[in-house]
N, C-alpha and C positions, 0 to 999 in steps of 0.2 A: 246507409253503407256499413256494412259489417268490418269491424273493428281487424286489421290484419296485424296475427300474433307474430309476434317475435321468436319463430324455431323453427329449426329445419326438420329432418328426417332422419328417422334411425341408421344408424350405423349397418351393413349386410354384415354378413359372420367375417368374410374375406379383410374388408376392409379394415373391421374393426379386430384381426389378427394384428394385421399390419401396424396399426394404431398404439396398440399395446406394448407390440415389441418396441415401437420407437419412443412410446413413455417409459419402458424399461431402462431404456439405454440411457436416458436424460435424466434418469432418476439417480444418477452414479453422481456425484457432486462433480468429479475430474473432468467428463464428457460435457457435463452442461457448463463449464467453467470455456472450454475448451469453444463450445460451440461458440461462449459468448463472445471469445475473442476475434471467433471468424466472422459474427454480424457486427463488431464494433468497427472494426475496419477491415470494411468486405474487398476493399481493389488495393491492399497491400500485399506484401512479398510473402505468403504465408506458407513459407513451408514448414516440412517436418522441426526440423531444427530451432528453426526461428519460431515457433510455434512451445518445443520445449522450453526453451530458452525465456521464454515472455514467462509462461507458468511455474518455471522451477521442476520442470519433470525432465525425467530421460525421453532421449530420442524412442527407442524401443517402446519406453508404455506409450509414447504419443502417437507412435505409428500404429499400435494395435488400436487404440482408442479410433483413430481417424480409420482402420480398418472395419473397423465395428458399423462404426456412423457413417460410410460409407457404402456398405452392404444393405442397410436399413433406408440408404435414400435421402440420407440428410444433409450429405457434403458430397461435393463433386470435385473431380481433378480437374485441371487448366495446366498444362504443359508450361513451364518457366523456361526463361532465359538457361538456366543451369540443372535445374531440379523439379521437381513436380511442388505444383502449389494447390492449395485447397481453397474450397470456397463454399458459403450452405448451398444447398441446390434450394431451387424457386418451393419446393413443399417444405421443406424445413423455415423459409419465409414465412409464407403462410400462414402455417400451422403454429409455430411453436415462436415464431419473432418475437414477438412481446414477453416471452417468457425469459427470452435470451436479454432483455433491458435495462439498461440503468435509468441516469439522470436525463431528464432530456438537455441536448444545449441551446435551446433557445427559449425566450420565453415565449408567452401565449400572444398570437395574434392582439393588437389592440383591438378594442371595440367602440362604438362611435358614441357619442350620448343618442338614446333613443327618445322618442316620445313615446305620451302611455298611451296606453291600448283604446282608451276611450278618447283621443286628438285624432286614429284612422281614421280610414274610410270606411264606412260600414259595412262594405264586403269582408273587410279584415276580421273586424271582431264577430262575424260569422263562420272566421275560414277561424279564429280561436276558440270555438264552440266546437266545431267537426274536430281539431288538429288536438283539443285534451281530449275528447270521449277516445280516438285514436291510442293517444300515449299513458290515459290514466293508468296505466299499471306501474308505468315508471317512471314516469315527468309528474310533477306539481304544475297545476291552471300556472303559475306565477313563471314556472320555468317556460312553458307553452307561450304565453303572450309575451317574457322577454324576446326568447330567439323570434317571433313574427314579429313584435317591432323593431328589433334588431335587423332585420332582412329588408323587411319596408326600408329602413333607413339607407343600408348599406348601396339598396338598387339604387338609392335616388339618387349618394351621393357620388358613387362610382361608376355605374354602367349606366345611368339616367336612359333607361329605355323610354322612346317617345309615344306609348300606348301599352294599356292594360298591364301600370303598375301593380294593381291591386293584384291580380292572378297572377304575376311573374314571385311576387313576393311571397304569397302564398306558399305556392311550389318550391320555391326558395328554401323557406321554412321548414317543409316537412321532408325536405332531403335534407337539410340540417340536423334535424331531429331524430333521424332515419341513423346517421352518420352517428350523432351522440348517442344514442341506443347502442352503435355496435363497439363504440367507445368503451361503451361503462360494461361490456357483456351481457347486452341485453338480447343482441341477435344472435341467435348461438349457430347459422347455418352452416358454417365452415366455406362462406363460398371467396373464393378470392372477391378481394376489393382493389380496384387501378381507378390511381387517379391520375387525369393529366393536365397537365397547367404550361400556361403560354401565356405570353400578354397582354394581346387583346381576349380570348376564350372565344373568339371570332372565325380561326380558321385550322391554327395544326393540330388543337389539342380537339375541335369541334370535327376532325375530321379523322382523328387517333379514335376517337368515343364512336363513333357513329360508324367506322369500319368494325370494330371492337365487341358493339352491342350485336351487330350484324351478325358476323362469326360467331361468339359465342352463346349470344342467346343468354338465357338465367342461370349461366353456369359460372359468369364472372358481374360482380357488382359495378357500373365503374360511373365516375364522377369527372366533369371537369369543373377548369376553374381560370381565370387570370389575375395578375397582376395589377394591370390595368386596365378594366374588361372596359369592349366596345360597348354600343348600343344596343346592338344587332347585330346578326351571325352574315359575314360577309355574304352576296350574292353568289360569287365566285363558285363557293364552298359547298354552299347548296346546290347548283349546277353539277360541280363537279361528281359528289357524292349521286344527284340523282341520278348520273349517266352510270352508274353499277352497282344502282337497285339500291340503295339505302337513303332511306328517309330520315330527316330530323324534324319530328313530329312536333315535339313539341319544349325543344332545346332553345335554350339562349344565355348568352352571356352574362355570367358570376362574379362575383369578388372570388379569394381565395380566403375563405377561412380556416379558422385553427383546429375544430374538428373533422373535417373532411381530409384533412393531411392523417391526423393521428386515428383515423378509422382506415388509413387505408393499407393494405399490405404491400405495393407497388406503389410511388410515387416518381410519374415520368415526366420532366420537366423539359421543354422545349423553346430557350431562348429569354427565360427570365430570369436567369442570373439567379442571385442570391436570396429570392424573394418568397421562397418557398422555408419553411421552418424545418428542421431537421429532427426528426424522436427517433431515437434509438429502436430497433426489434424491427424495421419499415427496411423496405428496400428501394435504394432510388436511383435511377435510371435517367441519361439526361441526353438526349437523340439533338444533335446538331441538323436542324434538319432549318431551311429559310421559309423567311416569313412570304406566305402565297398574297400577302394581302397587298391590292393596286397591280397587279400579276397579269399578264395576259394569259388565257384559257390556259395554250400549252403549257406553257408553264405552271399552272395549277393544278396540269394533271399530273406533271414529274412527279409534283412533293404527295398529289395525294398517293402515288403508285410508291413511292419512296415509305410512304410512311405504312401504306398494306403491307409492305414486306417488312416491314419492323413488326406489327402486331401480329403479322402470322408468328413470326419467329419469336415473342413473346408468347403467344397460346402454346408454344411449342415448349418454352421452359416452364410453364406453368400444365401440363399436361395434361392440355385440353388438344383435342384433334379438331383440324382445319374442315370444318365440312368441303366435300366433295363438290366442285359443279354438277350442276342437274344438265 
């Protein structure tokens, strides 16, 4: 199996006009100052004023500033109670979040004690043969066989799936891996990354990922995760999903770990409370939407139809278009 690099594709001329002017504009210290105030606290009162007022600037240069960044695409209006308020748009996320960061406020996931690499199952220390020749350009063998037996461990103690540990943990691993690559700027494709997390990783966030992957295809990264993951991806969920064409091939429920947050550009959290870590330059999004599990049908179509209509209107601020029914 041929080793898959870590890069995307050239810039077109078009875009990469685009690109330039909006590194211009962030290249002003007052504007990137300015931005970072709008990703530090993205659903505060942010207007003009109150915007001078935090920086120490005139109202005037802050309106031309935010006129600037707003013509470029990187801040959007939202109508106020009194006044217009701003806010980044979903490509200024994307793109430039991380740049806009500070401290994070939370620490790092804890991690469990693992065993070593040579106490698995022998499929493991075959899947850590395949998963370094994969990463050698950027992981160390040592970084490789901790996150797999890291993952081994996490499935067993968390989501204790009742078959085909070895290949859940696997898989585990190398979306891990995948995630820390794009962490450390190893992936450079510019593709949005959404992750969703829910409880069990059984049903709303299993069913946010799987309408998600449907629509957008290789245009958006996305991950899920829980809390306190089930076994197994409810019945329900799968029924549901199959009745309008989307499969979950070969999905199942996660822990939530601490790189799959901080690789993601969107973090959409439904129903687990406080349990997701918080880094700065990330955008996070929390859909009150009920738990479908123990649900009768109808009702599991509500929340799946409830939740299409959140992800269209996500691809919507991340500007990606809805494919068309055929």
């Amino acid at each position: 199996m041929p080793i898959r690099p870590f890069h995307g594709v050239p810039l077109d001329a078009a875009t990469a006009i685009v690109r330039a002017e909006q590194v211009a504009l962030l290249a002003e210290p007052a504007r990137l100052r300015l931005m970072s105030v709008l990703a530090s606290d993205p659903d505060g009162t942010n207007t003009a004023p109150r915007l001078a007022s935090e920086l120490g600037f005139s109202v005037s240069d802050v309106s031309d500033h935010l006129a600037q960044l707003s013509a470029a695409g990187l801040i959007r209006t939202r109508p106020g109670a009194t006044a217009t308020e701003y806010a980044l748009s979903a490509e200024a996320w994307v793109r430039f979040g991380r740049l806009l960061a500070g401290k994070p406020t939370h620490e790092a996931l804890p991690s469990p004690d693992v065993p070593a690499i040579n106490d698995l199952p022998p499929a493991m220390r075959r899947t850590a043969d395949r998963l370094a020749s994969r990463h050698q350009a950027h992981f160390s063998r040592e970084t490789v066989e901790k996150y797999l037996a890291e993952s081994y461990e996490l499935l067993n103690l968390h989501a204790k799936p009742t078959k085909h540990l070895p290949s859940l943990a696997s898989q585990f691993a190398g979306d891990r891996l995948d995630a820390l690559a794009t962490v450390y700027g190893f992936d450079v494709t510019g593709t949005p990354e959404v992750l969703f997390v829910c409880v069990r990783n059984s049903g709303r966030s299993q069913l946010a990922a799987g309408i998600l992957r449907q629509l957008a295809g290789d245009r958006v990264t996305v991950r899920t995760a829980g809390s306190r993951p089930a076994s197994s991806i409810d019945d329900s969920i799968i029924d549901a999903l199959d009745e309008i064409g989307v499969a979950l091939v070969s999905e199942f429920p996660k822990p939530l770990t601490d790189e799959v947050v901080q690789a993601a550009d969107v973090v959409i959290t439904m129903g687990c409370g406080d349990a997701c870590p918080v880094y700065p330059g990330r955008r996070y999004l929390d859909w009150p939407i009920d738990d479908p599990f123990g649900k009768p049908a109808p009702e599991v179509r509500a929340v799946r139809d409830d939740i299409q209509r959140r992800v269209e209107a996500l691809m919507e601020t991340l500007g990606l278009e809805t494919p068309t029914p055929s």
